[in-house]
C-alpha positions in Angstrom: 14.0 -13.3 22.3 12.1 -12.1 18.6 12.7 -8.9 17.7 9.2 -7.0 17.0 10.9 -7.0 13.3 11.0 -10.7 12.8 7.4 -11.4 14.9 5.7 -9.6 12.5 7.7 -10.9 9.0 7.1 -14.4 10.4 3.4 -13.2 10.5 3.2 -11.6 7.1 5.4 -15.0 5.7 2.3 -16.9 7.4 -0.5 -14.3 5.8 1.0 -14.6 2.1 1.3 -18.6 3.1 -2.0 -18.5 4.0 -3.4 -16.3 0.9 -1.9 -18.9 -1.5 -2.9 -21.7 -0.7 -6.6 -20.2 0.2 -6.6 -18.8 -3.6 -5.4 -22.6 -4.8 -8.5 -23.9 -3.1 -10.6 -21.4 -4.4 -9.7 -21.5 -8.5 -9.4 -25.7 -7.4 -5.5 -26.1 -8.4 -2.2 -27.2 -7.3 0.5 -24.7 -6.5 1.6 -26.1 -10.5 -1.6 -24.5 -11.9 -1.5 -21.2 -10.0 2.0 -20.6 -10.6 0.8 -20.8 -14.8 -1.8 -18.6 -13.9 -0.2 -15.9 -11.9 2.9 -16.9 -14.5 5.6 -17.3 -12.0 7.7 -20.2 -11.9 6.2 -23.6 -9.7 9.6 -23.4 -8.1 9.1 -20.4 -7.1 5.5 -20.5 -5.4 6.3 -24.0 -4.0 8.9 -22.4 -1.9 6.7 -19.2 -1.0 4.0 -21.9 0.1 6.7 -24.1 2.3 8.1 -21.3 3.5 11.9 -21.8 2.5 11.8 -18.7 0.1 10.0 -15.2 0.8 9.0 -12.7 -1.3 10.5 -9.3 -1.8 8.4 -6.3 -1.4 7.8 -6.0 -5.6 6.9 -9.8 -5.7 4.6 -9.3 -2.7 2.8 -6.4 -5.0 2.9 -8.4 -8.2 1.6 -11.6 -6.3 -1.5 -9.4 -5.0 -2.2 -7.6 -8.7 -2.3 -10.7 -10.4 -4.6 -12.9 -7.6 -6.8 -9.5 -7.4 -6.4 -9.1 -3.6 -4.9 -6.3 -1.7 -1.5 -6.1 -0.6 -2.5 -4.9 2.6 -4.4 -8.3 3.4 -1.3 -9.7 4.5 0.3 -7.3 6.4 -0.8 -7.1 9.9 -1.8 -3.2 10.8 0.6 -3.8 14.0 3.4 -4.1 11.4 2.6 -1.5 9.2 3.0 0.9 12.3 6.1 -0.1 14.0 8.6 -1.3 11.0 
């Protein structure tokens, strides 16, 4: 059974997921082209947008400054209360 804990990472993992490939769609590039325009390495995004690397709570806040969004877009309130 999923701790609370993990339910709700897995559901902010998904949110940022979601976020980066909605903001790829929107400025019309690859996850090569964002990662030059946010200036963090392809490697890097490719594995926050496949989900085999997650970011830490400064990258999560850089992430958001430099796309112009919120950080608290991708949190879920539920997990803002309980963790």
């Amino acid at each position: 059974m999923l701790l609370f804990k993990e339910v709700a990472s897995m559901k902010i993992e998904k949110n940022i997921m979601a976020t980066l490939k909605r903001e790829m769609d929107k400025r019309s590039v690859n996850y090569v082209g964002l990662s030059a325009e946010i200036d963090i390495p392809r490697t890097t995004l490719q594995g926050y947008l496949n989900g085999t690397s997650h970011p830490r709570a400064d990258s999560i806040e850089n992430l958001a400054d430099k796309l112009g969004i919120s950080v608290r877009s991708w949190f879920p309130v539920k997990s803002i209360l309980y963790l």
